[in-house]
LOTIDO-552209 format. One record per residue (C-alpha): y, x, z; residue in three letters. Coordinates in steps of 0.02 Angstrom, whole numbers, padded with zeros to 5 digits, always signed. Each point is the difference from the previous one (the first is absolute). Layout:
N
YXZALA/...
//
This chain:
120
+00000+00000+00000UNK/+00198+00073-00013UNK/+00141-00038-00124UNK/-00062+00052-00191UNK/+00132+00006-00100UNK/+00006-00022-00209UNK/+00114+00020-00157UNK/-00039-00088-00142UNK/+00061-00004-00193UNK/-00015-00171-00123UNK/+00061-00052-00156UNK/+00048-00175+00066UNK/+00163-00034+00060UNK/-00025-00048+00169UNK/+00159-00052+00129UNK/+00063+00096+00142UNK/-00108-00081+00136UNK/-00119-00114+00023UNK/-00114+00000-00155UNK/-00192+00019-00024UNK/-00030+00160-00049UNK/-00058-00005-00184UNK/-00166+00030-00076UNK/+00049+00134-00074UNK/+00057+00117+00134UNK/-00030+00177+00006UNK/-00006+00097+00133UNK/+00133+00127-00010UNK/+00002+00095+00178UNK/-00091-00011+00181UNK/+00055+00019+00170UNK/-00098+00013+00171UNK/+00096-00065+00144UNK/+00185+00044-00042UNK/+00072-00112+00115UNK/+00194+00072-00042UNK/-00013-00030-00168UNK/-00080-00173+00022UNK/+00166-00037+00103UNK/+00105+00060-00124UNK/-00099-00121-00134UNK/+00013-00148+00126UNK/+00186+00003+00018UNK/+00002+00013-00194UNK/-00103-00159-00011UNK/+00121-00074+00120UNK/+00136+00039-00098UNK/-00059-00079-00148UNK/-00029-00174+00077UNK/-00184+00037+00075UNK/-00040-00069+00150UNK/-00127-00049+00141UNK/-00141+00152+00045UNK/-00004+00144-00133UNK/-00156+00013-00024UNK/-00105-00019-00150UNK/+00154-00048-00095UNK/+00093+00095-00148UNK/+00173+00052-00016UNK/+00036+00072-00196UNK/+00093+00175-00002UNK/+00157+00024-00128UNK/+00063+00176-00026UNK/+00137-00014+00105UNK/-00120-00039+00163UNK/-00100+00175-00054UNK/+00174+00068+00009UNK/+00034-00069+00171UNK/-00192+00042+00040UNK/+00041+00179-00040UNK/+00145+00019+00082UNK/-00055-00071+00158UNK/-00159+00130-00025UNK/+00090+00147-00038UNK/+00117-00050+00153UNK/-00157-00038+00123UNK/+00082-00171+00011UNK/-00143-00112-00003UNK/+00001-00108+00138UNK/-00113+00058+00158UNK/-00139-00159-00021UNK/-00125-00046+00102UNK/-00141-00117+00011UNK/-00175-00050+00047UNK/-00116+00110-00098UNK/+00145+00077-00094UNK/-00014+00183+00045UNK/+00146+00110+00023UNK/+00108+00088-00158UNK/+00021+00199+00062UNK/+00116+00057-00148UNK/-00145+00085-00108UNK/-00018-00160-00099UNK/+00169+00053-00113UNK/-00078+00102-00133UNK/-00134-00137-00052UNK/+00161-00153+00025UNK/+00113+00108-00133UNK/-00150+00019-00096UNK/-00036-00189+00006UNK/+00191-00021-00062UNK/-00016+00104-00148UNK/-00154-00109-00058UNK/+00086-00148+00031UNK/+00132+00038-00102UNK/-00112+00071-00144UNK/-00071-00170+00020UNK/+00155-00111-00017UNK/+00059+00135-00147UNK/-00162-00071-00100UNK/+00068-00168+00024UNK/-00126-00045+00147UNK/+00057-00105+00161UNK/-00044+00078+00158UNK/-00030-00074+00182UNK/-00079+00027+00165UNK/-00117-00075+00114UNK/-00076+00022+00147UNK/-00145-00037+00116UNK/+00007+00011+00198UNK/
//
């Protein structure tokens, strides 16, 4: 049990929140109990209208929230999160989150969508 963590890619053109994800999702990047960055994707979701328990439900990421992402990673900014099951976030995480930026945005460049999701 603990907070697993997912980005995907699709061709469809899915809202901001609260949509099923598609069929034709492809996983695009993993995480293992990254409870900062799961913060920092919560108060993204609750920006864009989500609401109730974030779990299990999408948010879509736009180039300018992998800007913000960055920044916030590159700054150590993301929000100290905890949780039941979560884990803790010690800072060693940034390489593979930058890495997970750059193949988002390779994946929007090809004209893919690109959301995450997670699982607690």
């Amino acid at each position: 049990m603990g907070l697993d963590m997912y980005a995907f890619s699709t061709g469809c053109n899915v809202p901001a929140v609260g949509f099923k994800p598609p069929e034709d999702s492809t996983e695009l990047h993993y995480w293992r109990k990254h409870p900062n960055l799961h913060g920092w994707m919560e108060s993204l979701y609750r920006g864009k209208g989500g609401g109730g328990e974030f779990n299990c439900v999408p948010v879509r990421l736009e180039d300018t929230d992998l800007d913000a992402l960055e920044d916030a990673i590159k700054g150590d900014l993301l929000p100290r999160t905890a949780g039941f099951f979560f884990g803790e976030s010690d800072g060693s995480e940034k390489s593979d989150d930058l890495h997970f930026i750059h193949k988002a945005r390779d994946a929007l460049a090809d004209g893919a969508r690109v959301y995450y999701w997670s699982w607690w």
